[in-house]
Structure formats: structure tokens, C-alpha cells
C-alpha positions as CSV (number, residue, x, y, z in Angstrom):
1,X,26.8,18.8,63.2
2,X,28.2,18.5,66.8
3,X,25.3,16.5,69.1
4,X,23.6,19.1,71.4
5,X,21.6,17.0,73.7
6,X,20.9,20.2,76.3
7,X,16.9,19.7,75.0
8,X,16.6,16.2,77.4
9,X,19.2,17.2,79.5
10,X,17.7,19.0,82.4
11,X,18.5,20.7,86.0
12,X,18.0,17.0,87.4
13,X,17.2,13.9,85.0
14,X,17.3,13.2,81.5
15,X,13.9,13.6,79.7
16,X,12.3,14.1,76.2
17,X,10.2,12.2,73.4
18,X,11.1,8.5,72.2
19,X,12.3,8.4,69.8
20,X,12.3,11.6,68.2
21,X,14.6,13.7,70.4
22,X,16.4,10.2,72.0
23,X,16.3,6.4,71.9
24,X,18.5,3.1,72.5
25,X,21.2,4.1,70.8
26,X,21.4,7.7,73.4
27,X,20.8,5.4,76.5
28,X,23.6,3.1,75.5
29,X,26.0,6.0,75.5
30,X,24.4,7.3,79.0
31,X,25.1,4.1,80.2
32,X,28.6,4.4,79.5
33,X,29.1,8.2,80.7
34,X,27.2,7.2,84.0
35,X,30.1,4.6,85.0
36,X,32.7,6.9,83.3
37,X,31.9,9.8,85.6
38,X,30.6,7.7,88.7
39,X,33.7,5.4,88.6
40,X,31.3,2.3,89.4
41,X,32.6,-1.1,89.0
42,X,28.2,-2.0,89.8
43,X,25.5,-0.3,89.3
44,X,21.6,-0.9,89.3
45,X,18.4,-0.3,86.9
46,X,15.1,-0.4,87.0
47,X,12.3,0.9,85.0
48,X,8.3,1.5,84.9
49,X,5.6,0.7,83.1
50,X,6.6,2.7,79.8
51,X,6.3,1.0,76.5
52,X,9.9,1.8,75.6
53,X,11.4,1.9,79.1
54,X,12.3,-2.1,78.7
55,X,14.8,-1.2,75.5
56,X,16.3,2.0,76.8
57,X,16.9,0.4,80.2
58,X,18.7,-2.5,78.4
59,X,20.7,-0.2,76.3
60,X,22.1,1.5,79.4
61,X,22.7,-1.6,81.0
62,X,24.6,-2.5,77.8
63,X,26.6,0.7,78.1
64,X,27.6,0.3,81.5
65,X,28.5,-3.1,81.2
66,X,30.9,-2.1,78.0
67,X,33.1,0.1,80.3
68,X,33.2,-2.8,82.8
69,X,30.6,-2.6,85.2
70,X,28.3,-5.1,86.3
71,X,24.6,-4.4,86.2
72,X,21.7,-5.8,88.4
73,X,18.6,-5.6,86.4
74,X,15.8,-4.8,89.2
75,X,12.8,-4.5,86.2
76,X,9.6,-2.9,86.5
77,X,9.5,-0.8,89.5
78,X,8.8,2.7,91.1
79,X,11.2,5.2,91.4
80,X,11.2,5.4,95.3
81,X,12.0,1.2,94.8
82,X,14.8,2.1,93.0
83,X,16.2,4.1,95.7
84,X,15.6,1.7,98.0
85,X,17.7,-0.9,95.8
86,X,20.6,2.2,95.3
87,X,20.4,2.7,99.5
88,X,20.0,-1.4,100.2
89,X,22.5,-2.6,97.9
90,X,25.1,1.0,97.8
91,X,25.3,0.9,94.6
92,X,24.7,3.9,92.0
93,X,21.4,3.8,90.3
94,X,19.1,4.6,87.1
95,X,15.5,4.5,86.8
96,X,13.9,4.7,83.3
97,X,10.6,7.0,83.8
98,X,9.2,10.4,83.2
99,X,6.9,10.5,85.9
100,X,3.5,12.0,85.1
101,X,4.8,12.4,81.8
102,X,2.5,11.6,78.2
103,X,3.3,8.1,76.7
104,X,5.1,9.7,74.3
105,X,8.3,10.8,76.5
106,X,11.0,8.9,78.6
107,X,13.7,9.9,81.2
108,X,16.5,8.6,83.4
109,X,16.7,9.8,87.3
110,X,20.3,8.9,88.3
111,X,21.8,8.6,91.6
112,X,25.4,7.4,93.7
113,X,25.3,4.9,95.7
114,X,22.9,5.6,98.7
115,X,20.4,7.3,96.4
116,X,22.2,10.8,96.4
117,X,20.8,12.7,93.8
118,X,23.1,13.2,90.6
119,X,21.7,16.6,88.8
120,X,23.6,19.3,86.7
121,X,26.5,20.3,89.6
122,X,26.6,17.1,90.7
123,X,27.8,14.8,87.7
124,X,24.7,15.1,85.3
125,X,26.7,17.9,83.0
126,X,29.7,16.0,82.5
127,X,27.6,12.7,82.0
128,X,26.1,15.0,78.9
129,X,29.2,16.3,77.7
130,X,30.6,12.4,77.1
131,X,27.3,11.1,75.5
132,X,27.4,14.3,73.3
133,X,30.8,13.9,72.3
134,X,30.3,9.8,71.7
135,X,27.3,10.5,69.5
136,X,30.0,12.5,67.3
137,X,33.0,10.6,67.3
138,X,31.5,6.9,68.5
139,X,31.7,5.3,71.8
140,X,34.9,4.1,72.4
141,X,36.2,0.7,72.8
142,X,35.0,-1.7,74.8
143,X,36.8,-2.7,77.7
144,X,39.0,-5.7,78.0
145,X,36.7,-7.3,80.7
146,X,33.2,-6.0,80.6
147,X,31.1,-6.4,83.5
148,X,28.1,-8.8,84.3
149,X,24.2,-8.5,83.8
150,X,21.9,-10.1,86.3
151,X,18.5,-9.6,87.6
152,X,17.2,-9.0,90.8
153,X,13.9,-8.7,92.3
154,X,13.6,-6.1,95.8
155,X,10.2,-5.7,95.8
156,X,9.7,-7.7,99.0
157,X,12.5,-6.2,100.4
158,X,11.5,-2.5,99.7
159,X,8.3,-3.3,101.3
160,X,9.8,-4.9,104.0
161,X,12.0,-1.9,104.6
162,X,9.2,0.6,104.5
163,X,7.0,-1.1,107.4
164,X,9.7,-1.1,109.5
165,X,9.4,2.8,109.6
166,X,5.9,2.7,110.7
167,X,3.7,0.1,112.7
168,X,0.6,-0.7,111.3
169,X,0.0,-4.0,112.8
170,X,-2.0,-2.3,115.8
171,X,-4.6,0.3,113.4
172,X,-8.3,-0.4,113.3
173,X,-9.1,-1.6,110.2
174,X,-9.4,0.8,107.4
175,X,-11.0,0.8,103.9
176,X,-8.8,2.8,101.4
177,X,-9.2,3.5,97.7
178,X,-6.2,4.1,95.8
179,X,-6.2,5.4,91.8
180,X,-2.7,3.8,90.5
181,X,-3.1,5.9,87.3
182,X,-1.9,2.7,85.7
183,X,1.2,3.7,87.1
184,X,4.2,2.1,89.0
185,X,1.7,2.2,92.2
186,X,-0.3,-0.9,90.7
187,X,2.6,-2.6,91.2
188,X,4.1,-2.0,94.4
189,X,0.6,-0.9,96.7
190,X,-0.5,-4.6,96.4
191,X,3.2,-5.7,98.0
192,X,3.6,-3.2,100.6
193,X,0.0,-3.7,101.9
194,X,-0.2,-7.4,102.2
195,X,-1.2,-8.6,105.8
196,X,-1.7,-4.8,107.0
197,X,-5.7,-4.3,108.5
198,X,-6.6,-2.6,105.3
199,X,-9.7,-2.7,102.9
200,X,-8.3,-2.2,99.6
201,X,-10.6,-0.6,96.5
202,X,-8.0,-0.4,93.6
203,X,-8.3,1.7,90.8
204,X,-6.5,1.7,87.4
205,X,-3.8,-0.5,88.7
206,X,-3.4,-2.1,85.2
207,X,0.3,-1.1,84.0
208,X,-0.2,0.9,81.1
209,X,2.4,3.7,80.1
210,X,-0.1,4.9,77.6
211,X,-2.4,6.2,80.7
212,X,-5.9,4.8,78.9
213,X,-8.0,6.5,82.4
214,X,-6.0,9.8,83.3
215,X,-3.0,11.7,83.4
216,X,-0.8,10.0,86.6
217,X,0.0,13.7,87.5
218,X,-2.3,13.8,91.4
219,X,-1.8,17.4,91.5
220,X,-4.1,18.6,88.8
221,X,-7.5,18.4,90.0
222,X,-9.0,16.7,86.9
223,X,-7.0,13.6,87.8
224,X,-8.4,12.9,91.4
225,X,-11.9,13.6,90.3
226,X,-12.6,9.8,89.8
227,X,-10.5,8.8,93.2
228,X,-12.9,11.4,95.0
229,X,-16.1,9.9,93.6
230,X,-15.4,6.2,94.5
231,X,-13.9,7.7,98.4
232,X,-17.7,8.5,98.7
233,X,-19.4,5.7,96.8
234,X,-17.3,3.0,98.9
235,X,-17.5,5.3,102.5
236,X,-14.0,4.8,102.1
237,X,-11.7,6.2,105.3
238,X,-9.8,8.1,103.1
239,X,-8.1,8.1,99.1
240,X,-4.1,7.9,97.9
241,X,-3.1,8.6,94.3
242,X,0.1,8.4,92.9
243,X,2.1,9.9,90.0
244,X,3.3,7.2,86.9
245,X,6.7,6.5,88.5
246,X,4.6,6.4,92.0
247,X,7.1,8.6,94.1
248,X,4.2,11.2,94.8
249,X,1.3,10.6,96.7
250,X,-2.0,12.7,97.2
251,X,-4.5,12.1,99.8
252,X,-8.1,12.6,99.6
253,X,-10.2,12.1,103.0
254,X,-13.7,10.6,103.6
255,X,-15.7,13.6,102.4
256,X,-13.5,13.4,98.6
257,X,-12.0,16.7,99.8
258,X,-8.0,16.8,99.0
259,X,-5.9,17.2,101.9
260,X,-3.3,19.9,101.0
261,X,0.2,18.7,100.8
262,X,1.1,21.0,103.5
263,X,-1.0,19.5,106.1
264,X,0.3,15.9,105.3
265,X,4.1,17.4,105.4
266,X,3.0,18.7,108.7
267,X,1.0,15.3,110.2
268,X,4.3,13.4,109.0
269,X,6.7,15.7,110.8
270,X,5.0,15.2,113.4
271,X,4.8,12.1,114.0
272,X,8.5,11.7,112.8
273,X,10.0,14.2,115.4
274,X,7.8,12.2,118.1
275,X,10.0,8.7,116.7
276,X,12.7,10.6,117.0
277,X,12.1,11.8,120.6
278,X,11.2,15.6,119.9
279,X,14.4,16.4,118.8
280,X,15.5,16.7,114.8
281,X,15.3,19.2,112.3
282,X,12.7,19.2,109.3
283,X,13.3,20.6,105.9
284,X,10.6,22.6,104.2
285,X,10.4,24.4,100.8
286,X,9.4,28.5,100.8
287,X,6.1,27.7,99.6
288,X,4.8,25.5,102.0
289,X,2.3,26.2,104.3
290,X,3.1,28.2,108.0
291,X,1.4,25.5,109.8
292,X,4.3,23.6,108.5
293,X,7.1,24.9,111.0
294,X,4.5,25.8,113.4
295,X,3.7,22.4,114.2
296,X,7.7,21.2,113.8
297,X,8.4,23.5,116.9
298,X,5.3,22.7,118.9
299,X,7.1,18.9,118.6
300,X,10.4,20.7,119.4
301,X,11.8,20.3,115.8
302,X,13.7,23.1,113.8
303,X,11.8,24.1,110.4
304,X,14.7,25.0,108.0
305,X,13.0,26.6,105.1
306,X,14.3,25.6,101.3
307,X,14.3,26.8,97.3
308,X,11.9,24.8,95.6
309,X,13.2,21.5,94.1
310,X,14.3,18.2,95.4
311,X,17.7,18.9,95.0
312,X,17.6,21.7,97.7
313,X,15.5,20.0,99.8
314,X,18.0,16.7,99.5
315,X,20.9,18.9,100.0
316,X,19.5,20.2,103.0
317,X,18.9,17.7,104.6
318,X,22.5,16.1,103.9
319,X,24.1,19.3,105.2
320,X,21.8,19.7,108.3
321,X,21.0,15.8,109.5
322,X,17.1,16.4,109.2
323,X,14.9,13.7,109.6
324,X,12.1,14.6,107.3
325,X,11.2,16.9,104.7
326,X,8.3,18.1,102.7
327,X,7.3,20.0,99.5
328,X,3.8,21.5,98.6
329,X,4.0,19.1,95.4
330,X,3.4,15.8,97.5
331,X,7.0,15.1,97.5
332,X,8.8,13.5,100.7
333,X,12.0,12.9,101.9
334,X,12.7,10.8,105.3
335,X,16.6,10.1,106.9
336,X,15.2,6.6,107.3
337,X,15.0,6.1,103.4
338,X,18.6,7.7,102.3
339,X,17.7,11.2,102.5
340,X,15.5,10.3,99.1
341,X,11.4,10.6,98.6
342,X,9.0,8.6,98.9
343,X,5.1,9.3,99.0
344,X,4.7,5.6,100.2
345,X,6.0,6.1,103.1
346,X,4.6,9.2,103.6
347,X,1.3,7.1,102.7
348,X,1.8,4.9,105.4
349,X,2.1,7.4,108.0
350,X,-1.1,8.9,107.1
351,X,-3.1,5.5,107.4
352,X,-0.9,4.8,111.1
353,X,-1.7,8.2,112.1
354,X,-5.8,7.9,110.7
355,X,-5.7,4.1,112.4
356,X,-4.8,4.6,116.0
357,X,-7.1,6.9,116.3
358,X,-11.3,7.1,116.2
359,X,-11.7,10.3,113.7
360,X,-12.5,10.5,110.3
361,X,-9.5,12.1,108.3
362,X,-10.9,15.2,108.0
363,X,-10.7,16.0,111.6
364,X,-7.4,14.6,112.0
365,X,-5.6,16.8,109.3
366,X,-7.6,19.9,110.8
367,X,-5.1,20.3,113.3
368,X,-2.6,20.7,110.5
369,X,-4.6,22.3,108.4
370,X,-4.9,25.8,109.8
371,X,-4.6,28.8,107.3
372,X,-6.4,29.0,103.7
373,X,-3.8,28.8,100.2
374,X,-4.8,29.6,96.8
375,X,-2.5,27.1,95.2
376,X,-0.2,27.5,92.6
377,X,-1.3,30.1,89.9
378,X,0.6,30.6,86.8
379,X,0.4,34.2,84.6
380,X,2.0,33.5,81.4
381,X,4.6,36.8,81.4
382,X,7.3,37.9,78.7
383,X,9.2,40.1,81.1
384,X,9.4,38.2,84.4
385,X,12.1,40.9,86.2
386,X,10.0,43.9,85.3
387,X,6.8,42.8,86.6
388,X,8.2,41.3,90.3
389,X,9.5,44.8,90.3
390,X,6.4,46.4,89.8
391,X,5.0,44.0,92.1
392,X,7.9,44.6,95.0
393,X,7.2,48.6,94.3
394,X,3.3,48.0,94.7
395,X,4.3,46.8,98.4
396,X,7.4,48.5,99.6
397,X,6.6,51.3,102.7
398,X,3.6,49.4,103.6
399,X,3.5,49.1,107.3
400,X,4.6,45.7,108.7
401,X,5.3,44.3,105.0
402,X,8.6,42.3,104.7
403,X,10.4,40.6,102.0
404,X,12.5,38.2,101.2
405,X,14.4,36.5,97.9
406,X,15.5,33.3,98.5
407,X,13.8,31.9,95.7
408,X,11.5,34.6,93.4
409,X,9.6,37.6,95.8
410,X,8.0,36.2,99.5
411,X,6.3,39.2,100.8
412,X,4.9,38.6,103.9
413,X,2.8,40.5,107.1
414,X,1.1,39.0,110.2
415,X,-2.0,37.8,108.2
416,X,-1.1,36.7,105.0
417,X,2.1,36.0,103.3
418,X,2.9,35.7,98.8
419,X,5.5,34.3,96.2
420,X,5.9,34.9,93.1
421,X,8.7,33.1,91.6
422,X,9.4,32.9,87.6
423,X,9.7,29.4,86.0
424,X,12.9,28.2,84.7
425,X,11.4,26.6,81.4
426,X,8.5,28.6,80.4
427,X,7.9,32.5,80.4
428,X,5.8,32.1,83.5
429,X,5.3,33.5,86.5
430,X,3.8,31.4,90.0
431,X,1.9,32.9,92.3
432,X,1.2,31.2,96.1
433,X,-0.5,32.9,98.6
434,X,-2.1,32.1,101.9
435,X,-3.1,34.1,104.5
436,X,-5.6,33.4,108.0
437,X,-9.1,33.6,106.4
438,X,-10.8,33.8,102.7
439,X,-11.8,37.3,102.4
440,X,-8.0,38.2,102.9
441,X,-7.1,35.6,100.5
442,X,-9.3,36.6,98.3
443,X,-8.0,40.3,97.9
444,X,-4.1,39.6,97.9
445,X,-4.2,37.5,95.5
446,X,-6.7,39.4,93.2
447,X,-4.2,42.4,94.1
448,X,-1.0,40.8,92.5
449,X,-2.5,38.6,89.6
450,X,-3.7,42.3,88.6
451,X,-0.2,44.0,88.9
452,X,1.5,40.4,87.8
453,X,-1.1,40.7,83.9
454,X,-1.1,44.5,83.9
């Protein structure tokens, strides 16, 4: 039976359960399609805290190196470290990681040199279609001359490289508590805040890829709920929290209230189009928040609006020259770092921003914070098409309604706007909706969950 590895093979990484659906063997024959398709003579790999990301990161390397490039070996790290080792060094990159993933499962996020994102149109199909064709017929030969491993550390580099972005040597001091998850964070916060005028209160920054204290997933509220409690026990200045491969961060202010994405995409817009002299354009995905491009134009930026995904976002911002970008899930993308995301950075503006001035956090992100969102809510539907239709019918020839399908159903007025978009993996549908007070809120969204589960 012909190998069909389209189950671990998705839009934009590899990912699935070791070793069940893939193991060393797979990763040695990724590592061979990668420099096959990239045409890399080096390359470099990292990996997080993962039980089995240490063998399937040596496989690859093993692969690469048959088909004659050399590897550098950059070890544990997070994913945004690994970019900066792919932007740093321009070589073409692989991190072993599946995020917020359980234990259970591992992944590869590839990119070219300069951290370009490698997905399905972009190499990551024809990458497949070799390793699927090896696992039938066996990799082939060796080359003559294989290439070189050798290790590397850029940790102190990447930090270094970060906090030139953003001055923190001038804040008042700060205490911050920040829940690793046991993620890739407990590893590279410690670094990259060295010498800066913070207070730090970790939490679970033990690597463990079995995740012993939580999920490392920030978005879902039952994983903060710890990080919220010791904000207020310390009368901390504020909260971070990062995903497993710690490329996402979530901020929680002094009260233990989350700060939406939205507003910290706005705060760091801000203060990026001020670096860059009021002038740049900032990337945004549909679901974001209007104070969003609001606040990009009152700091005479252009707000280009996106898809959801990283790969719109990253192709975006290569087409356009934008200096920032920002998606509701706590992802962040800055010129400064290759185009590619990092919620440390992102982190880092938050504490400058929160440091130079004499506010709490809560008062500061106010500004940004200006409309009310219900989140993402998912309705689990068998006929996607047929109930946006209905939904789309429900709303047509009111007055002052408009709509637009860039990505799923945006229905908008003055006062509130909605998106229902399906997912691409799972008979779901997701519903955001925000709009300029609660009571609104309220009865939009009750109105299309109840056509959306009719």
C-alpha cells in the first residue's frame, strides 16, 4: 500500500501522534525532501521540550546531511528562536514542536532562509510527495559527499537581537509573573530578561513536554486561571503566558483580567508606527478588533485587513512592506524579525509601553481597548454552506447592513459587525462578533447562534 502521509501533512507544518501516525524513520525522509526541494547546501534545527523531539530532530538532521547538506544543531529552543537562527544565519530552517499540542503529538514548522514560511503552495506538497514516495520505494542513495553536523547555541544572540527593537533600560521597575506552561518560554524568558528592571515571579518554567500543570494553549481560559490568581497574590504589574513552542503570548493586567489580543495588536502598532516615524502599513486579520485600524490611522499607518492564518498575514506583509502585524490568536509578526512572529517581542513592547509610563495596565490598554467582542464561538454544523446562507438571507435588505467574503460571511453596520467562517478540519462553524456596547452584543450574537443551530 502506497504511503499516504496527507493525515500529518497540513496547510502549513507537519503534525500528528509519535509514533503511531510518524516517527524517526518519517523525519529522516523529511529531512531529505526538505534539502531536495529547498536546494540547501545548510540548513538549521532546533527543537522544544518534547520527549521525542531530540530523536526526530536528529533523524532530519541525518536526512539532510545524506543529500549533502550541512546541519547546525541549535537544540532546545522556541520556535520564534529558531527564526531568529533561519533570519541571523540565512539559512532554511526546521523546528520540531506542535505548539500547544498534548504530549502525545509532534510536528515540524519549516522555513527558507530568512524565516519565509514553507506551507502547502510554497514547497510543503512536494516535500510530501518525496517522503511518501521514499517510504515506498526507500530513500535513495546517499550522496558522494554528505554534509557536516554541528551545534550551535543563539540563545544569547536571539535575546540580544530582540532588545535591540525595544529599550527597556529606561522603564520603572516592574514586577511580572509569567506561566511558561513548561513550555519553550522557561527557557528563553530567563535569557531575554537578564539585566532589564524587572521583578520576575516564574511559573511552571520546568521543561516538561508532558505539560504536568496545564495545557500550554493561553487562549483557552482554563489555562490562565492559575497566572491570573498569582497576578493578584503578588500585586504583580501585569501577567505573560506563552504557548509550548512559546511563539504566542497572552497578557493578563494587574486586576487578573486578560487583555484581548486586539488591544495588544493595537498598543504594538502603535508604538511601532511611532519607531517608524508615523509612516508604514500594518497587517490585520478580518477578525480582529475595529480599534485595530482605528488606532493604525490615528498614528498615520494603513490597516490592510487579511484571511485568517499566518501564512496570509506573512504574505502580506512580504507583498506590501508592512511593519507589524497582528492576529486575534496572540500571534505577531514585526519587519524587524523577518516578517516572522514572535509574542516575545510583542511581550516586550507591552512591558516598555506599561514602564515609561505611571498607569496600571489596565488603563493603558483602555485606550486600545474600545468596543466589546464575544470571542470565538464554535457551533458544531454538518452543512456549513446552507446555514451561512440562511444566515446571509436572515440579513440581506436590512438597512445599512453590508457584507463581505473574504474569508467566511463579515456582515457589518455602524454599531456592530459578525463572522462566521467554517473550519477547515472539523464540521464547524466560528462565530466573532463585536459591536459598541453589551446589550448589542448580546442580541447579535444570540441572533445568529440561533439561525447558525436551527
Amino acid at each position: 500500500m502506497a504511503a499516504d502521509l496527507s493525515n500529518i501533512v497540513k496547510a502549513y507544518d507537519v503534525r500528528g501522534v509519535v509514533p503511531d501516525e510518524w516517527d524517526e524513520r518519517l523525519a529522516e525522509l523529511f529531512g531529505a525532501a526538505f534539502v531536495e526541494v529547498t536546494g540547501a547546501d545548510a540548513i538549521v534545527v532546533g527543537h522544544d521540550m518534547r520527549p521525542s523531539s531530540p530523536g526526530l530532530s536528529g533523524a532530519f538532521a541525518r536526512g539532510a546531511t545524506s543529500r549533502g547538506a550541512d546541519v547546525t544543531l541549535i537544540g532546545l529552543c522556541s520556535t520564534d528562536q529558531l527564526y531568529y537562527a533561519s533570519g541571523a544565519l540565512d539559512l532554511p530552517g526546521a523546528m520540531f514542536t506542535a505548539s500547544h499540542n498534548p504530549a502525545q503529538y509532534n510536528g515540524i514548522k519549516l522555513c527558507r532562509a530568512g524565516a519565509a514560511p514553507v506551507g502547502q503552495d510554497t514547497g510543503l506538497a512536494q516535500i510530501r510527495e518525496l517522503a511518501e514516495r521514499w517510504s515506498d520505494e526507500g530513500a535513495p542513495e546517499p550522496v558522494a559527499q554528505p554534509g557536516s553536523i554541528t551545534e550551535q547555541d543563539v540563545l544569547v544572540g536571539y535575546a540580544a537581537h530582540l532588545r535591540t527593537l525595544v529599550d527597556l533600560t529606561q522603564i520603572r521597575p516592574l514586577k511580572v509573573v509569567v506561566d511558561a506552561g513548561n513550555g519553550m518560554g522557561g527557557h528563553t524568558v530567563p535569557t531575554v530578561f537578564e539585566g532589564l528592571p524587572l521583578e520576575l515571579v516564574p511559573m511552571y518554567f520546568e521543561l516538561d513536554g508532558t505539560f504536568p500543570n496545564h495545557e500550554a494553549n493561553p487562549l483557552d481560559p482554563k489555562n490562565i486561571v492559575d497566572l491570573q490568581a498569582r497576578v493578584k497574590a503578588e500585586g504583580a504589574d501585569l501577567g505573560l503566558a506563552f504557548d509550548g513552542d512559546a511563539d504566542r503570548c497572552f497578557v493578563v493586567d494587574e486586576r487578573g483580567e486578560g487583555v484581548s489580543p486586539s488591544a495588544i495588536t493595537a498598543l504594538v502598532a502603535a508604538r511601532e508606527l511611532d519607531r517608524h516615524g508615523g509612516k508604514g502599513t500594518v497587517i490585520h486579520n478580518l477578525i480582529t478588533s475595529w480599534s485595530v485600524p482605528e488606532v493604525v490611522r490615528e498614528h498615520g499607518g494603513t490597516p490592510v485587513r487579511t484571511r485568517v492564518g499566518h501564512s496570509f498575514i506573512k504574505q502580506e506583509m512580504a507583498a506590501t512592506g508592512a511593519i507589524f502585524g497582528g492576529e486575534h490568536s496572540a500571534h505577531y509578526y514585526f519587519k524587524d524579525f523577518w516578517n516572522a512572529d514572535t509574542g516575545m517581542l510583542a511581550a516586550l513592547h507591552v512591558l516598555a509601553a506599561l514602564g515609561n509610563q505611571d498607569g496600571p495596565l489596565s488603563a493603558l490598554v483602555s485606550s486600545y481597548d474600545r468596543y466589546v467582542g464575544s470571542g470565538e464561538i464554535n457551533s458544531t454544523v454538518a452543512d456549513q454552506a446552507g446555514r451561512t446562507a440562511a444566515v446571509k438571507a436572515a440579513y440581506a435588505g436590512q438597512e445599512g447592513v453590508t457584507f463581505d467574503e473574504l474569508d467566511g460571511l463579515t456582515v457589518a453596520t455602524a454599531d456592530w459587525w459578525f463572522n462566521l467562517r467554517p473550519s477547515n478540519t472539523e464540521p464547524l462553524l466560528r462565530l466573532n462578533v463585536e459591536a459598541r456596547d453589551t446589550t448589542t452584543l448580546t442580541r447579535i450574537r444570540d441572533e445568529v447562534l440561533a439561525l447558525v443551530r436551527a
